[in-house]
C-alpha positions in Angstrom: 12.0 15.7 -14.1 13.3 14.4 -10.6 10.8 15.3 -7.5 11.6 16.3 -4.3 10.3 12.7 -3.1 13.1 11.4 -5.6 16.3 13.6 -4.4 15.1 12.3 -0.6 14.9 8.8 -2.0 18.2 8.6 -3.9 19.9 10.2 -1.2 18.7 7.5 1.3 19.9 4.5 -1.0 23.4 6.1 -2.0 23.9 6.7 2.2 23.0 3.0 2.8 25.3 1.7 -0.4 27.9 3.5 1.1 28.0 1.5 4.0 27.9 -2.1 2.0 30.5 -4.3 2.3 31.4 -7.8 1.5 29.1 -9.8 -0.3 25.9 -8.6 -1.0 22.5 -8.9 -2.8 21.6 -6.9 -5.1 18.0 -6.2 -4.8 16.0 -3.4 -6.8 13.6 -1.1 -6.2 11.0 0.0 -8.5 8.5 2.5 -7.9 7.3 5.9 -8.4 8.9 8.5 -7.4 7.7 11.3 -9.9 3.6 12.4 -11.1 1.8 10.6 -12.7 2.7 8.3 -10.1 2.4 8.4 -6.4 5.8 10.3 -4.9 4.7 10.3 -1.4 4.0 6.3 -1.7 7.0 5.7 -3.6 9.4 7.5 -1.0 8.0 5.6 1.9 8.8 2.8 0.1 12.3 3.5 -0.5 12.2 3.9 3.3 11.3 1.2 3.8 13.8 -0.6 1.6 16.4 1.2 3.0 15.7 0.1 7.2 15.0 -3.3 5.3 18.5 -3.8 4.0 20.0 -2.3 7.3 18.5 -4.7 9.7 19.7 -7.3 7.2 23.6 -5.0 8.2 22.3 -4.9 11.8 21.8 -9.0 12.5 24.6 -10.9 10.8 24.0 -14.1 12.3 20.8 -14.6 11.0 21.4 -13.8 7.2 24.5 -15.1 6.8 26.8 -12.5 6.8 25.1 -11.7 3.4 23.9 -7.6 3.2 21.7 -6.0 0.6 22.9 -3.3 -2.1 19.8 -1.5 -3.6 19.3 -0.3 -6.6 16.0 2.7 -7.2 14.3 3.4 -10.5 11.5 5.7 -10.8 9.2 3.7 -12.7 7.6 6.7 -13.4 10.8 8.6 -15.2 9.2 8.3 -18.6 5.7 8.9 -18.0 5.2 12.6 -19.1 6.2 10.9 -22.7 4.9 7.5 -22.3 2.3 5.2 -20.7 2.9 4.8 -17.0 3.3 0.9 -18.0 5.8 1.7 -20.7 7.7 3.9 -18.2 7.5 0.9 -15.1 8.9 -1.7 -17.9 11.8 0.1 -18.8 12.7 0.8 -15.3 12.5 -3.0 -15.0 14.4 -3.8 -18.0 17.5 -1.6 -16.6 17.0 -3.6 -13.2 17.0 -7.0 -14.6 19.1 -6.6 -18.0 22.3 -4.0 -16.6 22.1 -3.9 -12.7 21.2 -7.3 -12.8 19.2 -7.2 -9.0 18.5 -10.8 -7.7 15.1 -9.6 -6.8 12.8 -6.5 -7.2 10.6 -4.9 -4.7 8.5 -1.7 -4.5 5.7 -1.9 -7.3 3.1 0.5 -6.2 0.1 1.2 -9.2 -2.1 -1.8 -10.7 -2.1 0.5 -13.9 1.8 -0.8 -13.8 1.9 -4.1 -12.1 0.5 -6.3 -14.8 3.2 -5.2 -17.1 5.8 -5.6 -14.3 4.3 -9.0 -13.3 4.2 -10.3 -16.8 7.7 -9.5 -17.4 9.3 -10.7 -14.1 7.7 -14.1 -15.0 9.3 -13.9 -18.3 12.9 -13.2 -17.0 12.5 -14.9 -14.4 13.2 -12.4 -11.4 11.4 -13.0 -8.4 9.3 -9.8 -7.5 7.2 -8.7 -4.5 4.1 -6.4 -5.7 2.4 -4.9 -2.6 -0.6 -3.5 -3.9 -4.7 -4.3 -3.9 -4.4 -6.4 -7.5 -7.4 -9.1 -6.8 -4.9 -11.6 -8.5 -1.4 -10.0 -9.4 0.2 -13.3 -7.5 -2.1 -16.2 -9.1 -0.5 -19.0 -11.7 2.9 -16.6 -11.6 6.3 -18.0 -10.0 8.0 -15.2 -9.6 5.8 -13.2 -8.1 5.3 -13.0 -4.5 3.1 -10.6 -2.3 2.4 -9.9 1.6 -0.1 -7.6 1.6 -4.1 -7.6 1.1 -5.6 -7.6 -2.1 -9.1 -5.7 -2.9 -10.4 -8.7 -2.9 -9.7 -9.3 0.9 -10.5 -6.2 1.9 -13.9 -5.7 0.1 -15.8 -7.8 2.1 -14.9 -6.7 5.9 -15.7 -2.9 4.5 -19.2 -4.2 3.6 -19.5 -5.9 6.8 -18.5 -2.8 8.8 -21.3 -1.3 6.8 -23.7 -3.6 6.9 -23.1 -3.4 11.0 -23.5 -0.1 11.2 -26.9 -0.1 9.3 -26.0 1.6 6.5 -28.4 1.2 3.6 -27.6 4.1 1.2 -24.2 3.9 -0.4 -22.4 6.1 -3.1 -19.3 4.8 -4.4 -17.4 7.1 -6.5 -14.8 5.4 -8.5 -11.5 7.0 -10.6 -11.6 4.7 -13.8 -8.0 3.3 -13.2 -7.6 -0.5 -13.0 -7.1 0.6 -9.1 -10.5 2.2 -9.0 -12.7 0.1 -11.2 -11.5 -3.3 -9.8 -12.2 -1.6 -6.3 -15.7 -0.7 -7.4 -17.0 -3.6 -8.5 -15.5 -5.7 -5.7 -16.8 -3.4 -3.3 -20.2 -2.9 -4.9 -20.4 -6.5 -5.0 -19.5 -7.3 -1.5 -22.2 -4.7 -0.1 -25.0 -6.1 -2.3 -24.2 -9.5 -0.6 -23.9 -7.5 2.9 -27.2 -5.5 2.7 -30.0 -7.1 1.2 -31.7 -4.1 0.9 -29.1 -2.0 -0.1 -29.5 1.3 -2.4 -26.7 2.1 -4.4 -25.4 4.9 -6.1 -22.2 4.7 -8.3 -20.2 7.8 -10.3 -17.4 6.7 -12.1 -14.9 9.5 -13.7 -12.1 10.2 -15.6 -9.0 10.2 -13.7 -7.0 11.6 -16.3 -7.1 15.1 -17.0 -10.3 15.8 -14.5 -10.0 19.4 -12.2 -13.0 19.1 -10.6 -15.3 16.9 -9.2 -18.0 18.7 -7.9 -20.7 17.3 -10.4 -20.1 13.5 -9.6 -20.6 15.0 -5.8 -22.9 16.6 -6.4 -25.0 13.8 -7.9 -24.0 12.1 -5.2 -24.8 14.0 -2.7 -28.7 14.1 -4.3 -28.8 10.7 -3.7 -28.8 11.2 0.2 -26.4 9.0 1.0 -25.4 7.0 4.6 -21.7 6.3 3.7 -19.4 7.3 0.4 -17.0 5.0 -0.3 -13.9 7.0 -1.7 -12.3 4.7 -4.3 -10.1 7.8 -6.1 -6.4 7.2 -6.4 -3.6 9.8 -6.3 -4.7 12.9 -6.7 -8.5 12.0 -7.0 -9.0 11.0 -3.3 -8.3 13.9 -2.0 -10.3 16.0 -5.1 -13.4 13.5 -3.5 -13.1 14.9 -0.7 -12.5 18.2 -1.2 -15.9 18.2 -3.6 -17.4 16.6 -1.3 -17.1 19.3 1.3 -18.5 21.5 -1.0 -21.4 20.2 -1.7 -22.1 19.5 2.0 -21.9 15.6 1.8 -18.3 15.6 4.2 -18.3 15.5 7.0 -22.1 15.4 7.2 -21.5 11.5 6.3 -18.9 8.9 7.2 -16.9 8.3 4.5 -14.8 5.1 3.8 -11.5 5.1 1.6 -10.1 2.4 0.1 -6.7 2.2 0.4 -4.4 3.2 3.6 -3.4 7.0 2.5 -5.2 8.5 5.6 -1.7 6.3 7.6 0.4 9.6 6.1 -1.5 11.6 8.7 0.3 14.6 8.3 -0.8 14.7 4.5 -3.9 13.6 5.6 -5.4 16.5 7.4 -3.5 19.1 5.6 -5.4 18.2 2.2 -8.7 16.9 4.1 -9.2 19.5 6.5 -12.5 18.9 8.6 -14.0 16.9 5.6 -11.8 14.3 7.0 -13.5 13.6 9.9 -14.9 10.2 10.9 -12.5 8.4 7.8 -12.3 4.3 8.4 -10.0 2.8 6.2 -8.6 -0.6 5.4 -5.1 -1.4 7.1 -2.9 -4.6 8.6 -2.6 -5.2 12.5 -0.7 -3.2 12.9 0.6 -0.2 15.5 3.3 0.7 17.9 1.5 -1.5 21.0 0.3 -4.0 18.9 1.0 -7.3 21.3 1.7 -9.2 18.5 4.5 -7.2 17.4 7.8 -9.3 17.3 11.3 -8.2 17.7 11.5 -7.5 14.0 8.7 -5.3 13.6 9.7 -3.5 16.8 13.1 -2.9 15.5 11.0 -1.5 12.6 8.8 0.8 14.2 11.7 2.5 16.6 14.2 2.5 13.8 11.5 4.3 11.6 10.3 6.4 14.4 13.6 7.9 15.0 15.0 8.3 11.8 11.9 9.9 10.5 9.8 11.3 13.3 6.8 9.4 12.7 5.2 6.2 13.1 5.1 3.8 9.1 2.5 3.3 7.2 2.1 0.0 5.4 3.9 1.8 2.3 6.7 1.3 4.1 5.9 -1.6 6.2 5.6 -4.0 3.0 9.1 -2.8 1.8 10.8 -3.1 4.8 9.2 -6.7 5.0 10.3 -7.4 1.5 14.1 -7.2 1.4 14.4 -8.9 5.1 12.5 -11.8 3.3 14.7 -11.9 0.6 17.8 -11.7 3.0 16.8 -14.7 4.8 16.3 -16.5 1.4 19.3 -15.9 0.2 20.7 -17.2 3.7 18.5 -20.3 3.4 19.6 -20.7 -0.7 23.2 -20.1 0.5 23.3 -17.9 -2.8 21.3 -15.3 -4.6 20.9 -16.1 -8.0 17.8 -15.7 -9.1 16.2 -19.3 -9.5 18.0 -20.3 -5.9 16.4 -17.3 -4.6 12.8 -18.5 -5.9 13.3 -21.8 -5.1 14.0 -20.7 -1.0 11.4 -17.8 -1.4 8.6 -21.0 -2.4 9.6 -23.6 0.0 11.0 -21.5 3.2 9.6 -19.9 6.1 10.3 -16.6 7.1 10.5 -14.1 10.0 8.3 -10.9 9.8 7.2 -8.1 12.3 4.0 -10.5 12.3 5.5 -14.0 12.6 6.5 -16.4 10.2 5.4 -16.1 6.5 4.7 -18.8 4.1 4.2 -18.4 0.5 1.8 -21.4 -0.2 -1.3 -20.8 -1.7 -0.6 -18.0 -5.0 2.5 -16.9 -3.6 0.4 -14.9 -1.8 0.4 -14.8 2.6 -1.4 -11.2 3.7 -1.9 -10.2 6.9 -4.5 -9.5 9.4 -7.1 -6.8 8.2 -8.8 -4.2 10.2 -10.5 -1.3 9.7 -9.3 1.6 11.3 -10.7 5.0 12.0 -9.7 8.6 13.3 -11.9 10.0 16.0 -10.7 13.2 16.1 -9.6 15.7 13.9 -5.9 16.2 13.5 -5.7 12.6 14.9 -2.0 10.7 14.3 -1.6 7.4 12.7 -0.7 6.3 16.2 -4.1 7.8 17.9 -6.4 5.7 14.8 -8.3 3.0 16.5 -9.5 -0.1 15.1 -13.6 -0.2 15.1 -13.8 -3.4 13.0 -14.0 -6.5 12.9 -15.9 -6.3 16.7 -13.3 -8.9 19.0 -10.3 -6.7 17.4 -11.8 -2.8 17.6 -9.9 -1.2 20.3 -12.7 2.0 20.1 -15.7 2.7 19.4 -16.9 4.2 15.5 -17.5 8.2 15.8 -20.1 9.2 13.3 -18.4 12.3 12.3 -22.2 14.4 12.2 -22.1 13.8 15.8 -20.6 17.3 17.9 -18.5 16.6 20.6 
């Protein structure tokens, strides 16, 4: 059954479509656009795409006169009859086998991308997968990522903790590959952090689960300094929520793992006051970031006015996709698949950060930083950055603190 997230979605890549001319690229999206999935994530993707392929419309010059033509699957479209992997490979197969896309963008869920990965590698379509997968990239050649892994994250979270004295951590985990990679990175890098560290872990259920008051409950017992939030869709916010009830939020800070609190809007309306004092895991990135370059701040004013808000990395990594793979089909001089790989392995590319390489596992990811809202009701644009130290831009608001 088609979401709202999916009508707004389709309706953005038939209005770009419309506007292609001459010779184009065909490059497809696939991501979720339905539950199980993520909607929310998979429609800033499409976004994303979408101002992606039109700056590719906007700048001739440097792409060759080439343009992109989309191409959206749900890659959740099956998935009220089938795994989520099942659905997210048949999505692919119509991509690859009858739309026959040069390249594919937009894979959201690790509980899909090793299916995806697997059979991009075996068709040979090159593939961007922007999600936290320790190792989605590694041994692959068609596979291609700009974003941070877990595995890059995990350790400046546990840093941030360890500098801000915490001893005392609950980590409650959703037992998706998301969550239970998550955990044990995490869990790893703070032991290594904190030598005296106490830890408490919950893992639960994602599937089918209503309430987690118990696992907060237990982990509220434990007297925490800092939860670590490693739910996924759905399950983050049930954290939270339980964990208001119990009286853990906003008594401590809590730390999420992935950048959802970016959809600020979303954010507080599900969070509420339990939100308070959230620091998060995110690129360097913002409106007034200095090292912004004329692609990104196309980006961020395009996005701005044709959606009214700032963009989360969602949308970010999508955007950066297709303008990547315009310019390597400009460098190839075609857009067959194995010219496409071929630029996307030995070229170097323009990105709202600077050039990108994809040397070591196909993998380049950007600056990391935590951020943090200081306020409730805060917008993505108000969160500051509080770590690492010679990048914080503000100062770490313990969120038991009245002011």
């Amino acid at each position: 059954m088609s979401s709202e997230n999916e009508t707004r979605a389709r309706a953005l890549v038939d209005a770009h479509n419309q506007t292609v001319t001459g010779a184009a690229v065909p490059v497809g999206i696939l991501t979720p656009l339905s539950l199980p999935g993520d909607p929310t994530a998979g429609e800033l993707v499409v976004r994303g795409a979408v101002l992606g392929a039109r700056f590719v419309a906007e700048h001739p010059g440097d792409f060759s006169m080439r343009q992109i033509r989309l191409f959206l699957e749900n890659d959740q479209r099956t998935a009220d009859v089938e795994h989520m992997s099942r659905s997210a490979a048949g999505g692919l197969a119509k991509l690859v086998m009858l739309d026959q896309v040069s390249a594919v963008v937009g894979q959201w869920h690790l509980r899909t991308s090793p299916v995806v990965a697997d059979l991009a590698e075996k068709w040979g379509v090159p593939t961007f997968i922007e999600n936290g997968h320790n190792t989605i990239t590694v041994g692959r050649k068609n596979l291609f990522r700009t974003y941070f892994s877990i595995a890059d994250r995990a350790p400046l979270m546990a840093s941030f903790a360890a500098e801000q004295g915490f001893k005392r951590v609950a980590v409650v985990a959703a037992d998706t590959v998301f969550g239970q990679m998550l955990a044990d990175t995490i869990c790893e890098a703070l032991a290594e952090a904190i030598p005296d560290l106490e830890l408490f872990r919950e893992d639960f259920a994602q599937d089918g689960v209503q309430d987690l008051k118990q696992q907060l409950q237990r982990a509220t017992d434990f007297g925490p300094d800092l939860l670590v939030n490693a739910g996924v869709v759905r399950t983050n916010y049930m954290i939270i929520e339980a964990g208001a009830e119990t009286g853990l939020l906003p008594k401590v800070p809590m730390m999420v793992c992935f950048p959802f609190p970016m959809r600020s809007a979303d954010y507080w309306g599900f969070a509420g006051q339990a939100g308070t004092g959230v620091v998060w895991p995110a690129t360097r990135f913002s409106p007034d970031w200095p090292g912004l370059t004329w692609t990104g701040r196309w980006f961020v004013d395009t996005y701005y006015n044709e959606f009214g808000s700032y963009p989360p990395d969602n949308a970010l990594n999508a955007f950066t996709d297709v303008v990547v793979i315009g310019q390597a089909a400009a460098l190839a001089g075609a857009h067959d698949r194995d010219a496409l790989r071929l630029a996307l392995e030995t070229g170097s590319f323009r990105t709202w950060r600077g050039p990108v390489r994809f040397t070591h596992d196909h993998h380049q990811p950007p600056e990391i930083v935590l951020m943090h809202y200081q306020e409730v009701g805060d917008a993505a644009d108000k969160a500051v950055v509080v770590w690492p130290q010679d990048q914080a831009t503000g100062e770490f608001k313990h969120p038991s603190v009245k002011r």
